[in-house]
C-alpha positions in Angstrom: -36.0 -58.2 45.1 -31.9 -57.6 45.3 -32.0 -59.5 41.7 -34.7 -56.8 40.3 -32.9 -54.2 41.7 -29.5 -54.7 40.2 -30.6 -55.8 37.0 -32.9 -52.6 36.5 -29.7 -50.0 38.1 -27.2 -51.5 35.6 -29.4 -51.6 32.8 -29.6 -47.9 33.0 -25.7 -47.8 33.3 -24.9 -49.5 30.5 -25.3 -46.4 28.2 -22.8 -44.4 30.7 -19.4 -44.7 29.5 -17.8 -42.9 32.8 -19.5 -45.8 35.0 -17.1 -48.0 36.5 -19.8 -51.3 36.5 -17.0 -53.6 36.7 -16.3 -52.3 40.2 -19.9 -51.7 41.5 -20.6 -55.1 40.4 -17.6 -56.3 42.7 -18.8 -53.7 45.1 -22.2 -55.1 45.4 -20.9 -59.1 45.1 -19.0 -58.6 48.1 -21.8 -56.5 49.6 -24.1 -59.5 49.3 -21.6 -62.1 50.2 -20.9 -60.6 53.4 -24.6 -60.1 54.1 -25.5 -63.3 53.9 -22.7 -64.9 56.1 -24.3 -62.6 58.9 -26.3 -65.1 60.4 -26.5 -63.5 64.1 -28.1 -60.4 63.5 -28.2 -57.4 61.4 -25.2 -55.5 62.9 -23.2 -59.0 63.6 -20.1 -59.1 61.6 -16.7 -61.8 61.0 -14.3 -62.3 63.1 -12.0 -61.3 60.4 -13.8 -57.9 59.6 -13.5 -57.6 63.1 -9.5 -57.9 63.0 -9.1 -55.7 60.3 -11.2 -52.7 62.5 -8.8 -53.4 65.2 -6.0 -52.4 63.4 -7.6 -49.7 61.2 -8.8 -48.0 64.5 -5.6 -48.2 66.1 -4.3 -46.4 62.8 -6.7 -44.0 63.5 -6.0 -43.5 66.7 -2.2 -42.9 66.1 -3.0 -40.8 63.4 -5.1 -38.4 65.8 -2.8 -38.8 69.0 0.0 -37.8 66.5 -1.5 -35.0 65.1 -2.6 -33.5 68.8 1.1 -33.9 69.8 2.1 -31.2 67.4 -0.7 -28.6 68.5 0.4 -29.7 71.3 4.0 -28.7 70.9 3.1 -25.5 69.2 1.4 -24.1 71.9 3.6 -25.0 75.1 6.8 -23.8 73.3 7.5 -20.0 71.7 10.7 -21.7 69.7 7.9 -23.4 67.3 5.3 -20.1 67.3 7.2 -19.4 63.5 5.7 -18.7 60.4 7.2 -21.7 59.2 5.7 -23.9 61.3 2.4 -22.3 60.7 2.5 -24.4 57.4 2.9 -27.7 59.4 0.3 -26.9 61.6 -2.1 -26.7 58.5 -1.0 -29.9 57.5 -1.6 -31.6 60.6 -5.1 -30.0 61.1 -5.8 -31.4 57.5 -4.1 -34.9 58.9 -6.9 -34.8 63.0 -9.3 -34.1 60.6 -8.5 -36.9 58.2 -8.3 -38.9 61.2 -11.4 -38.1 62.9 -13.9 -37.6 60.2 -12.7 -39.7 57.5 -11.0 -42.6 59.1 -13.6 -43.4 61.6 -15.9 -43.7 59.6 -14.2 -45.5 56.6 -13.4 -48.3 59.3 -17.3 -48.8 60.4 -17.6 -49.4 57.0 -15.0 -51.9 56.7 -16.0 -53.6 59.7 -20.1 -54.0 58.8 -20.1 -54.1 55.0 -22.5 -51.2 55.2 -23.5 -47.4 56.1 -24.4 -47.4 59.8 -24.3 -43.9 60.2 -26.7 -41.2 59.5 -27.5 -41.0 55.8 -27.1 -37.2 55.6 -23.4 -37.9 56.7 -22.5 -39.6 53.9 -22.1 -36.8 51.3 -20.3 -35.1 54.4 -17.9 -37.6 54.7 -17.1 -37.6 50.8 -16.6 -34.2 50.9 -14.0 -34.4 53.7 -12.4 -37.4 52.0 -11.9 -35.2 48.5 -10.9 -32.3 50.6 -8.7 -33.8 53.3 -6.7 -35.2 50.6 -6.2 -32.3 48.2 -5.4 -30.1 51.3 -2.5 -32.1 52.3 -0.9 -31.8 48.9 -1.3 -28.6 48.8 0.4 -28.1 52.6 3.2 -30.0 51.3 3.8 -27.6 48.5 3.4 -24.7 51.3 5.8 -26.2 53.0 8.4 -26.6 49.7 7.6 -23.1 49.2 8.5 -21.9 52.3 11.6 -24.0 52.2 12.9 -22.6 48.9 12.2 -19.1 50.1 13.9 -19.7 53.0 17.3 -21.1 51.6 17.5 -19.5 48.0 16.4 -16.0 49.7 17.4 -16.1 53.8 18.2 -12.6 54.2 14.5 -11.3 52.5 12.9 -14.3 54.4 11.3 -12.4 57.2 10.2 -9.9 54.6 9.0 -12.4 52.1 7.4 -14.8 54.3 4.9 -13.0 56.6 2.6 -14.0 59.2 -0.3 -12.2 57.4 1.5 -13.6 54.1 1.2 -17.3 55.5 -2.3 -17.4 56.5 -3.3 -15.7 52.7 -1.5 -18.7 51.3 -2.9 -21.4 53.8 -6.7 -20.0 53.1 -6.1 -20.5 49.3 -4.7 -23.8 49.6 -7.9 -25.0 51.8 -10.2 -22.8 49.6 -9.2 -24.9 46.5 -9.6 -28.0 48.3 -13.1 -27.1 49.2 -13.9 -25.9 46.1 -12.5 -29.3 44.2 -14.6 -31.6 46.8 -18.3 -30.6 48.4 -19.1 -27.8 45.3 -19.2 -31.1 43.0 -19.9 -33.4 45.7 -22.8 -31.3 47.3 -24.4 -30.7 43.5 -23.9 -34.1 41.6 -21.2 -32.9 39.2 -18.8 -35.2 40.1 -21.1 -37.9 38.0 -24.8 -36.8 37.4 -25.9 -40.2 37.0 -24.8 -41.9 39.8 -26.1 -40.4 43.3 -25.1 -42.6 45.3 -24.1 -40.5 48.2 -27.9 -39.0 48.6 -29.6 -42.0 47.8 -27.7 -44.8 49.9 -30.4 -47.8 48.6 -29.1 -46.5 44.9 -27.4 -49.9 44.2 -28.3 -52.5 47.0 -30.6 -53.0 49.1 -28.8 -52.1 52.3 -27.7 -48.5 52.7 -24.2 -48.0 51.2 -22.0 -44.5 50.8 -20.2 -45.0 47.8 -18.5 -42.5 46.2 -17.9 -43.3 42.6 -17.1 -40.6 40.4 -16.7 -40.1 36.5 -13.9 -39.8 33.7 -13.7 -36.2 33.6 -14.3 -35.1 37.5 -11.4 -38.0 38.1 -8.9 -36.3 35.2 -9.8 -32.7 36.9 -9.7 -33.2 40.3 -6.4 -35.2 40.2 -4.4 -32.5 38.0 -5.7 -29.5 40.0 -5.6 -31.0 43.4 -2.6 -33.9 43.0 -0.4 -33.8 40.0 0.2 -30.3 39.9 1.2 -29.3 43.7 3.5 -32.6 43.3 5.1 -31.2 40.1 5.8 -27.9 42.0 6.9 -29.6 45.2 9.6 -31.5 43.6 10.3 -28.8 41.7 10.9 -26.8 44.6 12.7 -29.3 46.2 14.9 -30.1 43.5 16.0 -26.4 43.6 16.7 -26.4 47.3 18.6 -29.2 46.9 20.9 -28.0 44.2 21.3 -24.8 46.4 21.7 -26.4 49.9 24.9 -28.5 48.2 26.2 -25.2 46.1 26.3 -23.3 50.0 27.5 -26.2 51.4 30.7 -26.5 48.9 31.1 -22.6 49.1 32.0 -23.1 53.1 33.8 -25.7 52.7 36.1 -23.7 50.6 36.3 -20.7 53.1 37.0 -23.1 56.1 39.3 -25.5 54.3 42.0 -26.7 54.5 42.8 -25.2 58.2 38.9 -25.5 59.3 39.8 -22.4 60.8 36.1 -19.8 59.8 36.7 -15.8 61.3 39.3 -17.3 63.7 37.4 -20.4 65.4 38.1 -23.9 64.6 34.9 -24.9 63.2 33.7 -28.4 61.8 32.0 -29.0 58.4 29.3 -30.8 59.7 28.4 -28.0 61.9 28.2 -25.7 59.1 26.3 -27.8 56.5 23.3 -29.1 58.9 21.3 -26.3 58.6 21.4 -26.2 55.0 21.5 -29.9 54.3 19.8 -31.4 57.0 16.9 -29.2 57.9 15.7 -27.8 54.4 16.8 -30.6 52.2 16.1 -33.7 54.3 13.1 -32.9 55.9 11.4 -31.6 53.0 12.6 -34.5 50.7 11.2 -37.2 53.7 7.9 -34.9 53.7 7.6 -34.7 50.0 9.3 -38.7 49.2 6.4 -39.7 52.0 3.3 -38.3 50.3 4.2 -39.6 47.3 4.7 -42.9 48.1 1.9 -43.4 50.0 -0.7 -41.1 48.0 1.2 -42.2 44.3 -0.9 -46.1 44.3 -3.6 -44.5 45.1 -3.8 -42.1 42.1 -2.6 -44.6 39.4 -5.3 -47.1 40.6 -7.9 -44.3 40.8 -7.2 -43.1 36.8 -7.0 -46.7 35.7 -10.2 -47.6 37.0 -12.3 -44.0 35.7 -10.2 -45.3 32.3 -10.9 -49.0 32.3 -12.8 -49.8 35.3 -9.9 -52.9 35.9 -9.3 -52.1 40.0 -10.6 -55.0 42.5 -12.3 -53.4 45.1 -10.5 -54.5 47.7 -7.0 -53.8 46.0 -8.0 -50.2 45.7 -9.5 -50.2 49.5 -6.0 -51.3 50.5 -4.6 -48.2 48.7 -6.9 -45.8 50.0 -6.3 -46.6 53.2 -1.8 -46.7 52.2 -2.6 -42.8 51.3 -4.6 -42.6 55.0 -1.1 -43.8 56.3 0.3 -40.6 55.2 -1.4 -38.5 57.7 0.4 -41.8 60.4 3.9 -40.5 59.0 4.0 -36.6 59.1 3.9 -36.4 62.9 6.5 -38.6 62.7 8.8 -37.5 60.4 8.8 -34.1 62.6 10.6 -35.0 66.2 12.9 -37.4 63.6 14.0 -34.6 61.5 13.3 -31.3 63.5 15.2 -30.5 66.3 13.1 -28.5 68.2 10.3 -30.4 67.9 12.6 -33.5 69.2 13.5 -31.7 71.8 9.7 -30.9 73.1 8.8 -34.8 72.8 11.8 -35.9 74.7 11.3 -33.3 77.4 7.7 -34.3 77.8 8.7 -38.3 77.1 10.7 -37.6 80.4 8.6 -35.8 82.4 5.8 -38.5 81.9 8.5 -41.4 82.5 11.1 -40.5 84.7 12.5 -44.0 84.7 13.6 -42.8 81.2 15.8 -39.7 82.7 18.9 -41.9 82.3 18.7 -41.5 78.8 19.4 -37.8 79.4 22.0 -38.3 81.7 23.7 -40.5 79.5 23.3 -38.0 76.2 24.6 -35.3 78.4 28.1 -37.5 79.5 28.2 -38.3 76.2 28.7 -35.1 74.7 31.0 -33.8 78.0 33.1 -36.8 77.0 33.0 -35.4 72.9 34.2 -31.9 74.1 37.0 -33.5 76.6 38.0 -35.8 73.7 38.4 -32.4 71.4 39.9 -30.4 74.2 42.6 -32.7 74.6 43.5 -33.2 71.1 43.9 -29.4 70.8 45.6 -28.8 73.6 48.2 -32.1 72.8 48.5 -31.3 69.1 51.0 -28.4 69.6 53.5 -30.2 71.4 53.3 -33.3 69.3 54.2 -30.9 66.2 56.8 -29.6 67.7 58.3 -32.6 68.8 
């Protein structure tokens, strides 16, 4: 029956030139291996499948736990309630989301070879896959936006960059994402011949959500929703660059060479971090992160509408490398962002209070810094003069 099956589905194919068959038929070898080494039961899988759930749930639970720690962090502290971080909120709701919706569910599949889940679902979860993904791109380029605005124009910032302002420009971002993912997901359009996220017996016997989508919807989708925001996010962030380094040289000049800024002894590293440190850095680590993680992804994915020449597994494994992407964000943030840093380590310490030595010693530290300075100050005088 599986034999009559196939041979009937690809024999329709063959005319298609946007079908990736090479693929499906790996797809659906792998489908059939895997179904007939279940010898326990219907739902029974490998040992290995089960491994590789175990650690794709734990990614997903990091992922989620992550994301919830920034919410988290907003709403407990009034220094992080700023239009700014408004933009990062929207990219960690589009990271829980791609946690919760889309991650789940793409390990269940990973783990039984199959669609255990309602059969409705499944365009659902294509939809949030498309959408997930194009929103974060489009965050990050919020987020380059609101960077550039705030270094090239600091003074007009407040005026520029609005509340009202910031949620009109989060709404658009997530708009276009929706309207790139479930209006061609919902109707077909992403490849009219292939409906195999209504009809999950399409291609095999057992019920499988695969999204496979054609030439054109591929070529689209990823220069709307990917290429483009990237382009303007490095764009952006090649801009605040060159500016964060031109303000940085223009105090040097006004300090040096007595260090000595409106009367005050002042260090250079004090005066270039919050050029160089919080707009460059952290925007370059945001940007630099998506696109290593998301960049395999999209290669692999234009190769194979091209030639259809991608393993299945191989472009699994980079799927689930862009997934990581929504792992890193909620880190990059207490690394690179004070204030965030300081809400973690504030709550790290009030949950373990065996860790409060950690404080202390950050605190003696820094006593010991400003001793070290105050003596040098106070001793440099009479050395000159001696």
């Amino acid at each position: 029956m599986t034999d009559i099956l196939l041979s009937r589905n690809i024999s329709v194919f063959a005319n298609s030139t946007d079908t990736p068959l090479p693929r499906i038929l790996d797809d659906i070898n792998g489908l059939n291996e895997s179904n007939e080494q279940r010898h326990f039961g219907e739902n029974q899988v490998l040992p290995g499948s089960i491994v590789t759930g175990v650690a794709l749930f734990f990614i997903a639970a990091l992922t989620i736990t992550g994301n919830i720690m920034v919410f988290v962090a907003v709403i407990f502290n009034k220094k992080l309630r700023s239009v700014s971080n408004l933009f990062i909120m929207s990219l960690s709701m589009a990271d829980l989301l791609l946690g919760t919706v889309v991650m789940i569910p793409a390990t269940l599949n990973e783990i039984f070879g199959r669609w255990i889940l309602a059969s409705g679902f499944c365009v659902v979860w294509a939809g949030f896959d498309v959408m997930l993904c194009s929103a974060s791109v489009l965050n990050v380029c919020l987020i380059s936006l609101d960077r550039y605005i705030a270094v090239m124009s600091p003074l007009r910032y407040k005026v520029l960059v609005t509340h009202r302002r910031a949620f009109a420009m989060i709404a658009v971002a997530w708009a276009i994402a929706i309207c790139a993912s479930f209006i061609p997901l919902g109707t077909g359009i992403h490849n009219p011949d292939l409906p195999t996220l209504t009809n999950l017996t399409f291609l095999t016997e057992t019920p499988q959500c695969l999204f496979i989508p054609s030439l054109t919807f591929v070529l689209i989708a990823s220069t709307v929703t990917i290429l483009l925001p990237i382009i303007v996010a490095f764009g952006l962030y090649y801009r605040v660059s060159k500016e964060a380094k031109r303000q940085a040289c223009f105090v040097g000049v006004l300090i040096a060479p007595s260090n000595m800024l409106l009367g005050a002894k002042v260090a250079n590293k004090h005066i270039r971090e919050p050029f160089t440190r919080k707009a460059t850095i952290t925007l370059g680590i945001i940007v630099g992160a998506y696109v290593v993680t998301w960049a395999p992804f999209l290669i692999t994915n234009i190769l194979e509408a091209l030639c259809t020449c991608v393993h299945a597994k191989l472009f699994s494994a980079f799927v689930w490398l862009g997934y990581c992407n929504s792992l890193i964000n909620p880190i990059i943030y207490p690394f690179f962002i004070r204030d965030f840093r300081n809400v973690y380590l504030t709550a790290l310490f009030n949950v373990c209070p065996c860790l409060t030595f950690l404080q202390k010693y950050k605190r003696d530290r820094v006593f010991f810094q400003n001793s070290m300075e105050f003596v040098k100050r106070s001793s440099g005088p009479t050395e000159n003069n001696l």
